[in-house]
mmCIF entry with sequence, helices, sheets and N, C-alpha, C, O atoms, coordinates in Angstrom:
data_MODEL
# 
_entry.id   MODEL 
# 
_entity.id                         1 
_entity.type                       polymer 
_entity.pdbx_number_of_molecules   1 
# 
_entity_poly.entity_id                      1 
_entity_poly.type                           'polypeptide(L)' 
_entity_poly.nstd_linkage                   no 
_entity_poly.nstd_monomer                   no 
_entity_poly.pdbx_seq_one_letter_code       
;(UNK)(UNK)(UNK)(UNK)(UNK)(UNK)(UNK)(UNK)(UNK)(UNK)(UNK)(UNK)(UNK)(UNK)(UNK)(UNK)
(UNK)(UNK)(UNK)(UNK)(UNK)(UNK)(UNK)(UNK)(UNK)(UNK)(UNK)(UNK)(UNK)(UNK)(UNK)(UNK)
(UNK)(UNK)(UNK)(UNK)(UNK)(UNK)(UNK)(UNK)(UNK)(UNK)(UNK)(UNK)(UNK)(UNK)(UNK)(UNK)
(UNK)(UNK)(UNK)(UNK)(UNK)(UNK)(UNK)
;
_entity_poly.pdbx_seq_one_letter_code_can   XXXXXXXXXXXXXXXXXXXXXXXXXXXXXXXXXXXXXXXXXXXXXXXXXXXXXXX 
_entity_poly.pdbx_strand_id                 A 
# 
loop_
_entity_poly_seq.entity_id 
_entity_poly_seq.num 
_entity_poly_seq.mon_id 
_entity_poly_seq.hetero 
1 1  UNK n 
1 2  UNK n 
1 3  UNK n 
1 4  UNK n 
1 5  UNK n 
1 6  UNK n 
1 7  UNK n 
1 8  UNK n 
1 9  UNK n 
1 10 UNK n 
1 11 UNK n 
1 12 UNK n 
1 13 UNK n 
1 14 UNK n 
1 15 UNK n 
1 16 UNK n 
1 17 UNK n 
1 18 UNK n 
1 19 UNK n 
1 20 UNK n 
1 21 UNK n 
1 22 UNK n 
1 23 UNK n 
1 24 UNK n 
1 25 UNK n 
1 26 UNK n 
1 27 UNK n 
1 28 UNK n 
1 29 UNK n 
1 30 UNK n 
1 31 UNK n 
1 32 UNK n 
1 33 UNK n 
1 34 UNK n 
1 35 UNK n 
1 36 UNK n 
1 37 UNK n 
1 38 UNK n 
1 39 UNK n 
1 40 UNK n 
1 41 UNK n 
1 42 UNK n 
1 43 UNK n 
1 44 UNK n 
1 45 UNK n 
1 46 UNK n 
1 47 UNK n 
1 48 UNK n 
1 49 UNK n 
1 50 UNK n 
1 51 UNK n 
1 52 UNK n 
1 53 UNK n 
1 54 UNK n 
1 55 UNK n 
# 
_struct_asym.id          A 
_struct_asym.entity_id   1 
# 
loop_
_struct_conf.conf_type_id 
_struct_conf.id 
_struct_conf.pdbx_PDB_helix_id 
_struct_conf.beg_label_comp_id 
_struct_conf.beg_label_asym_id 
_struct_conf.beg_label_seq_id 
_struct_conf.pdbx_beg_PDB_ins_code 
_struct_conf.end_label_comp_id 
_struct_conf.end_label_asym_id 
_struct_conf.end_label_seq_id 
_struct_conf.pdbx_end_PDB_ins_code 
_struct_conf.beg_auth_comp_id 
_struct_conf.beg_auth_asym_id 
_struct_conf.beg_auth_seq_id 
_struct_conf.end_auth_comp_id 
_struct_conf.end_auth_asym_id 
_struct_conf.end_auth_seq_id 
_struct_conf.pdbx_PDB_helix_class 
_struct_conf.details 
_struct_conf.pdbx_PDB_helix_length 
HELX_P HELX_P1 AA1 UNK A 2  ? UNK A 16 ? UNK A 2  UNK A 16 1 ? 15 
HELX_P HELX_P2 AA2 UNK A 21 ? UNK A 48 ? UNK A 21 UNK A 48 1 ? 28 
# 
_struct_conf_type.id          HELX_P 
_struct_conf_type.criteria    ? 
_struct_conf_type.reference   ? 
# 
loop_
_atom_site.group_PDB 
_atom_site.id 
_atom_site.type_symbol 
_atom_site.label_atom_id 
_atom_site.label_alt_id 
_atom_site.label_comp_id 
_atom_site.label_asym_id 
_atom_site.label_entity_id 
_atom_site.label_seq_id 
_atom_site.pdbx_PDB_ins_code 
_atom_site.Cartn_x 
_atom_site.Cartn_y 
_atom_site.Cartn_z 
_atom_site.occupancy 
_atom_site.B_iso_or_equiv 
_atom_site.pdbx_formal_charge 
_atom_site.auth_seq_id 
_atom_site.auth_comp_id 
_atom_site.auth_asym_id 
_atom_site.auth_atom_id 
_atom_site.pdbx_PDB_model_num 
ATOM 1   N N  . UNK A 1 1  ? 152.737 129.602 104.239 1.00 0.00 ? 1  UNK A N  1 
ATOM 2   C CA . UNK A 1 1  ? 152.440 129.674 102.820 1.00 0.00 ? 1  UNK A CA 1 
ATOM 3   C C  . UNK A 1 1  ? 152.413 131.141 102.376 1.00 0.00 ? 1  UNK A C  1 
ATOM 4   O O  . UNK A 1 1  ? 152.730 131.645 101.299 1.00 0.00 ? 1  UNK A O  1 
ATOM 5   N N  . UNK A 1 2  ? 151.983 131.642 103.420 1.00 0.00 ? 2  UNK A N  1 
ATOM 6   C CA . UNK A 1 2  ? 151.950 133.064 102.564 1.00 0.00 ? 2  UNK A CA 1 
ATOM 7   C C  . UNK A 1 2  ? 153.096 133.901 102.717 1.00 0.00 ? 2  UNK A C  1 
ATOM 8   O O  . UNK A 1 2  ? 153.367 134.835 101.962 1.00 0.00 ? 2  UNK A O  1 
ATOM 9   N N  . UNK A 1 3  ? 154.052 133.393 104.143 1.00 0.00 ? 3  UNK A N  1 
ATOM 10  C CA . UNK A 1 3  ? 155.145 134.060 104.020 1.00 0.00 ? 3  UNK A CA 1 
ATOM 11  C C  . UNK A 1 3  ? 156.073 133.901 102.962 1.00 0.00 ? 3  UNK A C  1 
ATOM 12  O O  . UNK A 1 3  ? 156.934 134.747 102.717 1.00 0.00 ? 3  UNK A O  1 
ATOM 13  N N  . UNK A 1 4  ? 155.942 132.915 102.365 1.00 0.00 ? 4  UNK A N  1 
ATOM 14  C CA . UNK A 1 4  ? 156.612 132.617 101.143 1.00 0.00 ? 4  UNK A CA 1 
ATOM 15  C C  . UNK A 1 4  ? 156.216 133.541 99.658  1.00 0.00 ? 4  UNK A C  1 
ATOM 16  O O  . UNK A 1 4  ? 156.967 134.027 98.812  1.00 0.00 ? 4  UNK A O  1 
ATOM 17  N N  . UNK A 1 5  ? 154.074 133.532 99.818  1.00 0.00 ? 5  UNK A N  1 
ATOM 18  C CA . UNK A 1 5  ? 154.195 134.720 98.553  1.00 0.00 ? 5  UNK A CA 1 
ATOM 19  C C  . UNK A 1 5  ? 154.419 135.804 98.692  1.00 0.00 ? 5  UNK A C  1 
ATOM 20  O O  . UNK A 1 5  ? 154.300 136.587 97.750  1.00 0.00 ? 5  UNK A O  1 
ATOM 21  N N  . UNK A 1 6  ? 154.793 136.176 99.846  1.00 0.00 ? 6  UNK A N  1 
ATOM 22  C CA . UNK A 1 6  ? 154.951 137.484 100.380 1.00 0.00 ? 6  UNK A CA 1 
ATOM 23  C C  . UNK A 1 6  ? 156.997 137.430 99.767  1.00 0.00 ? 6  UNK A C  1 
ATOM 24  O O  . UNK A 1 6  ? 157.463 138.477 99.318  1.00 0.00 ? 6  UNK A O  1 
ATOM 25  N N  . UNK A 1 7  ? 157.822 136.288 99.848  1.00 0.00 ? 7  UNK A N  1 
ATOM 26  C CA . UNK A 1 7  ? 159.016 136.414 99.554  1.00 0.00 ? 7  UNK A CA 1 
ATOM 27  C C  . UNK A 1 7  ? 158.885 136.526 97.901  1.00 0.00 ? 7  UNK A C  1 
ATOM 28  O O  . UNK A 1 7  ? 159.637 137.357 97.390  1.00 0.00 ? 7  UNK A O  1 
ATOM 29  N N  . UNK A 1 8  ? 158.180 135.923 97.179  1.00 0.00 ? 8  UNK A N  1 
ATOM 30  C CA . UNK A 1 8  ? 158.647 135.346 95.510  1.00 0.00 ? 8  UNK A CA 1 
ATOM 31  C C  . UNK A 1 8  ? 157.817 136.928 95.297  1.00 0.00 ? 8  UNK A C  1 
ATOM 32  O O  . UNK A 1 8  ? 158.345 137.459 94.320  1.00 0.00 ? 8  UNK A O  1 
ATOM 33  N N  . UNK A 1 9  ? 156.827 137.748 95.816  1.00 0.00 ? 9  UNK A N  1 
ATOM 34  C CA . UNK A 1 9  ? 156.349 138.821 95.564  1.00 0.00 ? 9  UNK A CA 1 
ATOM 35  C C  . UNK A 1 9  ? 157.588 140.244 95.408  1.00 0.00 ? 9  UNK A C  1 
ATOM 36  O O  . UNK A 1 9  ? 157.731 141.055 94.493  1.00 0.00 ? 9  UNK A O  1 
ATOM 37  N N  . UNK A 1 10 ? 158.263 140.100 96.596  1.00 0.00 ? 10 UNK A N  1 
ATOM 38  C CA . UNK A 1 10 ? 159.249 141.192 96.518  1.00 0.00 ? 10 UNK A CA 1 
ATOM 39  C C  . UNK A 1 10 ? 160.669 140.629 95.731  1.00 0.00 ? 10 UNK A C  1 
ATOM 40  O O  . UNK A 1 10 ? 161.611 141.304 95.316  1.00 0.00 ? 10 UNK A O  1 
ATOM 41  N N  . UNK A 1 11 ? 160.501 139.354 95.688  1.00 0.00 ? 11 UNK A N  1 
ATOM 42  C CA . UNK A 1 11 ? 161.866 138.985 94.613  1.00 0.00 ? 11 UNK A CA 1 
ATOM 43  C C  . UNK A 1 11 ? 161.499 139.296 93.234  1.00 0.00 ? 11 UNK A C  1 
ATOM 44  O O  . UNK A 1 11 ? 162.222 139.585 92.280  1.00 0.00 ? 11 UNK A O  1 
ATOM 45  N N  . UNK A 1 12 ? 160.080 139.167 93.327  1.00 0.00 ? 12 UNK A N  1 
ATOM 46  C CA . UNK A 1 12 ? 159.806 140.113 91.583  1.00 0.00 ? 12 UNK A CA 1 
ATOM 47  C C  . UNK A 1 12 ? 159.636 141.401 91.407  1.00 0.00 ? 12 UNK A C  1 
ATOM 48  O O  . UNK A 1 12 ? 159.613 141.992 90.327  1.00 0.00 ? 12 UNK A O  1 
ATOM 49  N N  . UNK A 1 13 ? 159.503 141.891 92.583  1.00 0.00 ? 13 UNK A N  1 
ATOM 50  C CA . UNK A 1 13 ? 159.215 143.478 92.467  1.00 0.00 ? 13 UNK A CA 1 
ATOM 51  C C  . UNK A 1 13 ? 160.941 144.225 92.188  1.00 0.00 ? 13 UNK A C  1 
ATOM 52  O O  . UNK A 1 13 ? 161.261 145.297 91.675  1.00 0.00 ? 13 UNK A O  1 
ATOM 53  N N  . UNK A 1 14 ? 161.977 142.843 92.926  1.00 0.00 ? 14 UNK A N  1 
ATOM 54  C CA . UNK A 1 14 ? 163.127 143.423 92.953  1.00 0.00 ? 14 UNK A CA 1 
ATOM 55  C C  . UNK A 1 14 ? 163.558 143.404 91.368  1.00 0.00 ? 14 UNK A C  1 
ATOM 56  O O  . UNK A 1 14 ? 164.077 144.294 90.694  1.00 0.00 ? 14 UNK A O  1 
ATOM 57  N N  . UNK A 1 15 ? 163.222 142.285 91.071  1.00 0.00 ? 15 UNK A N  1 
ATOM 58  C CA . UNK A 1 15 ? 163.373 141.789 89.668  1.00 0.00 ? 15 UNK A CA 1 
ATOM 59  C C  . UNK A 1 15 ? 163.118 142.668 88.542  1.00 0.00 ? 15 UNK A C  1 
ATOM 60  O O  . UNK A 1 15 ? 163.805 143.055 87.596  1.00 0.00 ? 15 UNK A O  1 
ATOM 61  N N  . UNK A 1 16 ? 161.765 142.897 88.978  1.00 0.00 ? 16 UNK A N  1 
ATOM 62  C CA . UNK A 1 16 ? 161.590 144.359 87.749  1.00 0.00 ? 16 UNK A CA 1 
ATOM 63  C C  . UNK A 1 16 ? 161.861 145.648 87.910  1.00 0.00 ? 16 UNK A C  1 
ATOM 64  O O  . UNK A 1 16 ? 161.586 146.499 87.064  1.00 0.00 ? 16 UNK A O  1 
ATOM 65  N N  . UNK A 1 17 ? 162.494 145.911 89.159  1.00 0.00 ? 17 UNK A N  1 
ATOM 66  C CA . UNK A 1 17 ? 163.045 147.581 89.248  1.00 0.00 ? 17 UNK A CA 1 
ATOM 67  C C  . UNK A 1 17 ? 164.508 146.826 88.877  1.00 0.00 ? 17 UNK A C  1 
ATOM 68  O O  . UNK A 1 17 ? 165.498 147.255 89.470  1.00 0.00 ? 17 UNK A O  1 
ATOM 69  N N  . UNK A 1 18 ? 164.641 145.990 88.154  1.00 0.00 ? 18 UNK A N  1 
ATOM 70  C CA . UNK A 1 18 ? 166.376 145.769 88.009  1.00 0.00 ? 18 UNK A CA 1 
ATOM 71  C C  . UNK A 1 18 ? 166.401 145.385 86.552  1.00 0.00 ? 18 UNK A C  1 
ATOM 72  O O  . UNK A 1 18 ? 167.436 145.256 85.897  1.00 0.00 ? 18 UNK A O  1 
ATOM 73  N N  . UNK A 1 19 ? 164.902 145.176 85.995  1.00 0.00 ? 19 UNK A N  1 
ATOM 74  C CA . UNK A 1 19 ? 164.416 144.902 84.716  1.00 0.00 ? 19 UNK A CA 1 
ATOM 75  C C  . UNK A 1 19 ? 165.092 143.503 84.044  1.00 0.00 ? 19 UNK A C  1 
ATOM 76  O O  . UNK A 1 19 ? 165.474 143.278 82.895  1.00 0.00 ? 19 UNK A O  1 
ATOM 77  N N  . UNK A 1 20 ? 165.076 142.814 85.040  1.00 0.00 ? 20 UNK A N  1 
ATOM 78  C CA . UNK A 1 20 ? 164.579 141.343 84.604  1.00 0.00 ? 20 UNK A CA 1 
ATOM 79  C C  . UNK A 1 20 ? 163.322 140.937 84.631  1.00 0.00 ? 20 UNK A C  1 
ATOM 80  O O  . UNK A 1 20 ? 162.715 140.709 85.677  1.00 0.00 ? 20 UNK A O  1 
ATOM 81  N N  . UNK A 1 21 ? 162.717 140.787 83.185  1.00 0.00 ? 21 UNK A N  1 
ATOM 82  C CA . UNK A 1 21 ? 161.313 140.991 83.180  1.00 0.00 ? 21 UNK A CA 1 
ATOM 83  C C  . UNK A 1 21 ? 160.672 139.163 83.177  1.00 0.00 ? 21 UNK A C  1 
ATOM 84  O O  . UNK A 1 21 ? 159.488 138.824 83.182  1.00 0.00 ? 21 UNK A O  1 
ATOM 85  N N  . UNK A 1 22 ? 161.761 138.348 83.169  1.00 0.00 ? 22 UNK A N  1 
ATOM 86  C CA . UNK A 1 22 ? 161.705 137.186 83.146  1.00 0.00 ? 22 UNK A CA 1 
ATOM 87  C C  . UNK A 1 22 ? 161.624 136.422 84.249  1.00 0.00 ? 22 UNK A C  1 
ATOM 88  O O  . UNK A 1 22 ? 160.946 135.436 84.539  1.00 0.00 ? 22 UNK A O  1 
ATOM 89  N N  . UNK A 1 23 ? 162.746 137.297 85.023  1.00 0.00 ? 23 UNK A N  1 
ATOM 90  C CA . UNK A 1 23 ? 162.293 136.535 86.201  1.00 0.00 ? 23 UNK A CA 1 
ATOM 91  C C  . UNK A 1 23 ? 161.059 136.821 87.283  1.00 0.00 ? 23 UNK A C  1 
ATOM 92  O O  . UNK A 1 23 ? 160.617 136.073 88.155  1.00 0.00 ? 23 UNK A O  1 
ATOM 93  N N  . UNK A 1 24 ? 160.522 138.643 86.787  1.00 0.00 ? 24 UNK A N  1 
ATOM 94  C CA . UNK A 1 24 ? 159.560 139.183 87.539  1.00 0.00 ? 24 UNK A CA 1 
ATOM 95  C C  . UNK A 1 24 ? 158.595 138.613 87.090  1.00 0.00 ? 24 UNK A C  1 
ATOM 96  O O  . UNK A 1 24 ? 157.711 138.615 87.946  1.00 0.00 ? 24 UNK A O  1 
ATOM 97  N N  . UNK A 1 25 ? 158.223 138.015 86.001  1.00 0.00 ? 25 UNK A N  1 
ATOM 98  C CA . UNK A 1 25 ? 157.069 137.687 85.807  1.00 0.00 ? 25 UNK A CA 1 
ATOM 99  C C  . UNK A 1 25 ? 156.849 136.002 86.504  1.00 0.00 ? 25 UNK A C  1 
ATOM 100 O O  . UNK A 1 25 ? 155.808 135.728 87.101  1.00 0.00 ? 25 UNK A O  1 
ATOM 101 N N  . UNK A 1 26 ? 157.953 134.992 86.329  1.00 0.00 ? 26 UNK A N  1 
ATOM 102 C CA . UNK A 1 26 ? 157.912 134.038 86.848  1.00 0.00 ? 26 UNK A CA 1 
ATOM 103 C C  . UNK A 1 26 ? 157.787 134.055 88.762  1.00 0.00 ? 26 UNK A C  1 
ATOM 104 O O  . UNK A 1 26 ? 157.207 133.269 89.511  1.00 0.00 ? 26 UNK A O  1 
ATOM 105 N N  . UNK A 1 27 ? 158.470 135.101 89.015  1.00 0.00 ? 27 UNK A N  1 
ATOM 106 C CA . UNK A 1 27 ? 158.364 135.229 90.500  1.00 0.00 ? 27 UNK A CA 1 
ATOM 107 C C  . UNK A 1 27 ? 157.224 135.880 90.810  1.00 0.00 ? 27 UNK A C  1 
ATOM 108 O O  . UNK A 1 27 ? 157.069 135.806 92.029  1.00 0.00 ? 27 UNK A O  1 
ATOM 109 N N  . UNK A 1 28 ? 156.222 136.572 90.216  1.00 0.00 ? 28 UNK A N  1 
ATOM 110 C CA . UNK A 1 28 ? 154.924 136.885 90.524  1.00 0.00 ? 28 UNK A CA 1 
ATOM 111 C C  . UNK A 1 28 ? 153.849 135.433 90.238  1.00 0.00 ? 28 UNK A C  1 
ATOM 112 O O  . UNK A 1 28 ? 152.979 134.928 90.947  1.00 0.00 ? 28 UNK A O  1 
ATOM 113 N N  . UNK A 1 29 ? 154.200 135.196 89.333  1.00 0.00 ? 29 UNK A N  1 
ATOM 114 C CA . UNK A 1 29 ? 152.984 134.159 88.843  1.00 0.00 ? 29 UNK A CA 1 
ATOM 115 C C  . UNK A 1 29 ? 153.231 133.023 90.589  1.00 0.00 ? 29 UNK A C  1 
ATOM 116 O O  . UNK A 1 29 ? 152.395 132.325 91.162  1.00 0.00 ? 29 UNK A O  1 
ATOM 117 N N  . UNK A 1 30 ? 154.522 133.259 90.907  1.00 0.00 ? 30 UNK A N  1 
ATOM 118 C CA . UNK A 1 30 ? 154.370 132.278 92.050  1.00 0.00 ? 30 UNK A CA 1 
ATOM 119 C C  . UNK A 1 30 ? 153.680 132.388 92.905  1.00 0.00 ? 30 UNK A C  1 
ATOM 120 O O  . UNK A 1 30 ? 152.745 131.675 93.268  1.00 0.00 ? 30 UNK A O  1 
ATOM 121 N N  . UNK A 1 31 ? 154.207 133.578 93.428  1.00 0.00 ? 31 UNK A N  1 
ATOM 122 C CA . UNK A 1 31 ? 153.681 134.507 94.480  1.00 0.00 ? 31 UNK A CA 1 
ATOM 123 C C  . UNK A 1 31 ? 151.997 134.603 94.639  1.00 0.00 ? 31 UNK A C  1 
ATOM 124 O O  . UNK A 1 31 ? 151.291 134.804 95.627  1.00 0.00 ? 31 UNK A O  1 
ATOM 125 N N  . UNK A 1 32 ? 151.659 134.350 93.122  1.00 0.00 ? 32 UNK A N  1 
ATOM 126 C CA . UNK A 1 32 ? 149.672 134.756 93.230  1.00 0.00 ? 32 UNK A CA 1 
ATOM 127 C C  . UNK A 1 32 ? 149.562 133.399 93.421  1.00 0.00 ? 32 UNK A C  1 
ATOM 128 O O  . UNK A 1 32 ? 148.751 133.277 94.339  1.00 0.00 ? 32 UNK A O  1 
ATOM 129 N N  . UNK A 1 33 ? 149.993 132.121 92.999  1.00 0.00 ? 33 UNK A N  1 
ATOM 130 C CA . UNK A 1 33 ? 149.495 130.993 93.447  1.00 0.00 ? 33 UNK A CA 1 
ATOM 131 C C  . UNK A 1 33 ? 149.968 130.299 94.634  1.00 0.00 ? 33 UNK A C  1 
ATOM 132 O O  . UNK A 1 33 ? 149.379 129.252 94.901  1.00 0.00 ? 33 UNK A O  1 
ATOM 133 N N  . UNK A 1 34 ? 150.811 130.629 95.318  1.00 0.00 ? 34 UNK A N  1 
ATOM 134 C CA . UNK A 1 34 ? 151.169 130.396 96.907  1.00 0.00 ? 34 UNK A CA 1 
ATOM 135 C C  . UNK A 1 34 ? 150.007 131.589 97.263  1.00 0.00 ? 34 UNK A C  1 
ATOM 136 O O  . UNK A 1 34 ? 149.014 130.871 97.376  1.00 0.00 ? 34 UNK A O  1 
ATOM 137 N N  . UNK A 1 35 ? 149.586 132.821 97.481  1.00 0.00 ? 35 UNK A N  1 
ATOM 138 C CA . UNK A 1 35 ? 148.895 133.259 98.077  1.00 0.00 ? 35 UNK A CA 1 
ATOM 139 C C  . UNK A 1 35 ? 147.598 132.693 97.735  1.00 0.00 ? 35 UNK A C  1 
ATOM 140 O O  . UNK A 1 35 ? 147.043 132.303 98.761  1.00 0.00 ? 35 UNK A O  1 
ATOM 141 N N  . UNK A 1 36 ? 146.803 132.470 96.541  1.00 0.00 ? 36 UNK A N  1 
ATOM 142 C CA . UNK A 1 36 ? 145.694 132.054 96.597  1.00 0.00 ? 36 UNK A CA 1 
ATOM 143 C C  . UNK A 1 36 ? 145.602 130.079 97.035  1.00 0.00 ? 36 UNK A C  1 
ATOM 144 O O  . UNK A 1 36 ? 144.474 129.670 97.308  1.00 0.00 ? 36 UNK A O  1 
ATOM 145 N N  . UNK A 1 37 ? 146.731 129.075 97.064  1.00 0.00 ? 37 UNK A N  1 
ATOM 146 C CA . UNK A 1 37 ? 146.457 128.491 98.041  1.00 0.00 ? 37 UNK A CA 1 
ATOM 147 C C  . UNK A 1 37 ? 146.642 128.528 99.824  1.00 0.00 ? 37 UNK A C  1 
ATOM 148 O O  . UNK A 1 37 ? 146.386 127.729 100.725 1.00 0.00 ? 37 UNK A O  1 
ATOM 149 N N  . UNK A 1 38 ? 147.165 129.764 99.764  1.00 0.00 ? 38 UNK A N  1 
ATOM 150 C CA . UNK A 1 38 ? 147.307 130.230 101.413 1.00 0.00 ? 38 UNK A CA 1 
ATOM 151 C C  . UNK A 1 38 ? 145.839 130.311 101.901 1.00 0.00 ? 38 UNK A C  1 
ATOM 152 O O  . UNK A 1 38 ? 145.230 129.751 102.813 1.00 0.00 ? 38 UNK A O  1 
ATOM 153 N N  . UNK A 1 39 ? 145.471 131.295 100.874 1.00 0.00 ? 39 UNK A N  1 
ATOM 154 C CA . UNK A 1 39 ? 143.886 131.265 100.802 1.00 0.00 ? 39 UNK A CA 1 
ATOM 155 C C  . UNK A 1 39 ? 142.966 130.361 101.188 1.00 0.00 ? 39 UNK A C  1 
ATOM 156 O O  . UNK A 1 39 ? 142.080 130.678 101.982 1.00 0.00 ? 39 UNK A O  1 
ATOM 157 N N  . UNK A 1 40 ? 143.021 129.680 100.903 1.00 0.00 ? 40 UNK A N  1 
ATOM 158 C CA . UNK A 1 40 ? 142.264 128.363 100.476 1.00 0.00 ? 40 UNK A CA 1 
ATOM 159 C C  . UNK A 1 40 ? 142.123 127.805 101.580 1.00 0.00 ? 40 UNK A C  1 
ATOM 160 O O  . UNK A 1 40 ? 141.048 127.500 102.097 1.00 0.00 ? 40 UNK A O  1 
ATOM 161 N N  . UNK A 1 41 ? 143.705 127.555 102.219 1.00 0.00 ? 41 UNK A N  1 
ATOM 162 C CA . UNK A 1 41 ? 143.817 126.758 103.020 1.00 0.00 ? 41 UNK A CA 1 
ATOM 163 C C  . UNK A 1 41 ? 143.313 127.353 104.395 1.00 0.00 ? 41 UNK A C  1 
ATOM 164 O O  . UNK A 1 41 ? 142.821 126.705 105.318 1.00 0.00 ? 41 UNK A O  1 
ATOM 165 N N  . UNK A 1 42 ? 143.524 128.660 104.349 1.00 0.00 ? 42 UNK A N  1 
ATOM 166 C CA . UNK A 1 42 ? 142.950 129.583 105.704 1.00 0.00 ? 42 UNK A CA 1 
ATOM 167 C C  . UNK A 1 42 ? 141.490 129.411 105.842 1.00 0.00 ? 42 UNK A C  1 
ATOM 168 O O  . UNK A 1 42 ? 140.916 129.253 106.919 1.00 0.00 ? 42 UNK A O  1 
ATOM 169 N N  . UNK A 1 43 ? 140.945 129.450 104.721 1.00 0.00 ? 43 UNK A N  1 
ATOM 170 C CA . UNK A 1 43 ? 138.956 129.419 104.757 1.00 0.00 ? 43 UNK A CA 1 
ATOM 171 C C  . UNK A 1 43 ? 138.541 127.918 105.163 1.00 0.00 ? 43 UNK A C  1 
ATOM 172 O O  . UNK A 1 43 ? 137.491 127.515 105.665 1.00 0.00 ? 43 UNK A O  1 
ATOM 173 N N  . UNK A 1 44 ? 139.452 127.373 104.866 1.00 0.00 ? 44 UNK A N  1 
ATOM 174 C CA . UNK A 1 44 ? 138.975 125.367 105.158 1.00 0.00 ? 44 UNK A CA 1 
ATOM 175 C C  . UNK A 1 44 ? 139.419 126.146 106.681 1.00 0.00 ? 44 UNK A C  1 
ATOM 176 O O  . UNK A 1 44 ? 138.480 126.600 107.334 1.00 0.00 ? 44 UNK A O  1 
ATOM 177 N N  . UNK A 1 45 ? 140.740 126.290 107.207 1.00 0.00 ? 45 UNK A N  1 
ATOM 178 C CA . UNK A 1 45 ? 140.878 126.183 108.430 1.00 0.00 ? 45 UNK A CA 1 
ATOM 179 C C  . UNK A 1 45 ? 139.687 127.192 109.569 1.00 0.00 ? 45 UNK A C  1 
ATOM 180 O O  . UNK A 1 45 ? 139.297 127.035 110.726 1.00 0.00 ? 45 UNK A O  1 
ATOM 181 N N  . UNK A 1 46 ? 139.475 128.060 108.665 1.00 0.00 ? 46 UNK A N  1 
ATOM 182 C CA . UNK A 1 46 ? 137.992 128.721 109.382 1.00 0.00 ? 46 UNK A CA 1 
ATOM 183 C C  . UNK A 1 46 ? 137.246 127.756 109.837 1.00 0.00 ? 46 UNK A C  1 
ATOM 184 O O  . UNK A 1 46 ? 137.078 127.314 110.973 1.00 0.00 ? 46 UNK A O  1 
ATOM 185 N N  . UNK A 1 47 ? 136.520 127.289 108.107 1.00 0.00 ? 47 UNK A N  1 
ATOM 186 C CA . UNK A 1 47 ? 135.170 126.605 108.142 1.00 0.00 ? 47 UNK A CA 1 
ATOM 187 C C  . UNK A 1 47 ? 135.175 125.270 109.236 1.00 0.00 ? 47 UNK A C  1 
ATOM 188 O O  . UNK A 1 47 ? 134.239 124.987 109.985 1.00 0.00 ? 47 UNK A O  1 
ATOM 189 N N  . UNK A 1 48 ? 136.291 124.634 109.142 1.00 0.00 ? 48 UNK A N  1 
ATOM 190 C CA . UNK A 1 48 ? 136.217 123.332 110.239 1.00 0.00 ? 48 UNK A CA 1 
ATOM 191 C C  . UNK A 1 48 ? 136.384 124.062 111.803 1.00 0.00 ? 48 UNK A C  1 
ATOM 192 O O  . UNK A 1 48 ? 136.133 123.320 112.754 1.00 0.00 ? 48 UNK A O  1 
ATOM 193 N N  . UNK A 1 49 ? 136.670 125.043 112.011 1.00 0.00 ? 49 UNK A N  1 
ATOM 194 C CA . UNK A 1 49 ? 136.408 125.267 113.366 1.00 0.00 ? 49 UNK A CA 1 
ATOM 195 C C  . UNK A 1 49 ? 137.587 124.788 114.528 1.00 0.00 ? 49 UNK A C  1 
ATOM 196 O O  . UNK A 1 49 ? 138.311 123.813 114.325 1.00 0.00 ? 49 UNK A O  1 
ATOM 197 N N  . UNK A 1 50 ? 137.643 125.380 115.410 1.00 0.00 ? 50 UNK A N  1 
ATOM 198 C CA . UNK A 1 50 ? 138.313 124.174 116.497 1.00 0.00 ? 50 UNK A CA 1 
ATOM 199 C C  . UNK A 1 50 ? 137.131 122.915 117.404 1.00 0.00 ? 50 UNK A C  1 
ATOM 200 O O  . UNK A 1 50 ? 136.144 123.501 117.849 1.00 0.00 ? 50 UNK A O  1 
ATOM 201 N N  . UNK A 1 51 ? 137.134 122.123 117.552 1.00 0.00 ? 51 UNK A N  1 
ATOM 202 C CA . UNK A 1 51 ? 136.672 120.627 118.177 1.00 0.00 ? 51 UNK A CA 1 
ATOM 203 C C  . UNK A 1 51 ? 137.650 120.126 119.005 1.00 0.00 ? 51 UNK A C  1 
ATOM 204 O O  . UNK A 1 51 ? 138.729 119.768 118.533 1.00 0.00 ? 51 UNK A O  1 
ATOM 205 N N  . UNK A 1 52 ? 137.299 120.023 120.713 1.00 0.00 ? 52 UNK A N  1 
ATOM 206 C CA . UNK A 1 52 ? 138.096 119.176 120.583 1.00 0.00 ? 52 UNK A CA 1 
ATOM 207 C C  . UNK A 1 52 ? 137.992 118.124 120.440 1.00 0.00 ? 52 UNK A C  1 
ATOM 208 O O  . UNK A 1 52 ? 137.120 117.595 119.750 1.00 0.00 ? 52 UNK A O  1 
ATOM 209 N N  . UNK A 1 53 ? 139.141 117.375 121.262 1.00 0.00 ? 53 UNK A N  1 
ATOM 210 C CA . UNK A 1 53 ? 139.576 116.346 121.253 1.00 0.00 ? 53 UNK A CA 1 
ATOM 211 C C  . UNK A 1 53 ? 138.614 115.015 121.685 1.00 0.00 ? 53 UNK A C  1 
ATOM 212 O O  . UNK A 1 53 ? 138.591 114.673 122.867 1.00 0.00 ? 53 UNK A O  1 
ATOM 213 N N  . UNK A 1 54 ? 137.926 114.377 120.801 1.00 0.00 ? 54 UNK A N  1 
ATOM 214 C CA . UNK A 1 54 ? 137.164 112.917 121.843 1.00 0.00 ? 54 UNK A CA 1 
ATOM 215 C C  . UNK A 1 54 ? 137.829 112.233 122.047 1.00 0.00 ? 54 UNK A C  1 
ATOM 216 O O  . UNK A 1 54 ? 138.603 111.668 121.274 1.00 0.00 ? 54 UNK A O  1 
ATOM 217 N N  . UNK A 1 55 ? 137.614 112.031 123.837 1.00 0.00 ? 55 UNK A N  1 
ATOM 218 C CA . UNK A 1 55 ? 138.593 110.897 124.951 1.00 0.00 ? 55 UNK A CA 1 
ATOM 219 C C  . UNK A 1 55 ? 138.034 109.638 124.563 1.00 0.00 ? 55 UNK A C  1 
ATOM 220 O O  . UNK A 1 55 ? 138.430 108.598 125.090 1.00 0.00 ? 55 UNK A O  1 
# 
C-alpha cells in the first residue's frame, strides 16, 4: 500500500515540475489516501500482535 503512495507521490511531483497542475493535484490527493490507509492498516497490524496458531 504504501509502495503505491510512494508511486502516485512522485507521479505528481513529476506532474508538477512539468506543470500539469491537474494531474499533480489528483495524483497527490491519492498518494495521501493510500498512505494514510497504509497507516491504518500497519497500527491494526501492530495492535493485534503475532498469536500463534491453536492446534
Amino acid at each position: 500500500m504504501l509502495y503505491y503512495a510512494l508511486v502516485f507521490l512522485i507521479v505528481g511531483l513529476v506532474a508538477g515540475a512539468l506543470g500539469l497542475a491537474g494531474v499533480a493535484a489528483v495524483a497527490s490527493q491519492i498518494a495521501w489516501v493510500l498512505f494514510l490507509i497504509g497507516i491504518i492498516l500497519l497500527v491494526i497490524h501492530v495492535a493485534r500482535g503475532h498469536t500463534p496458531p491453536v492446534l
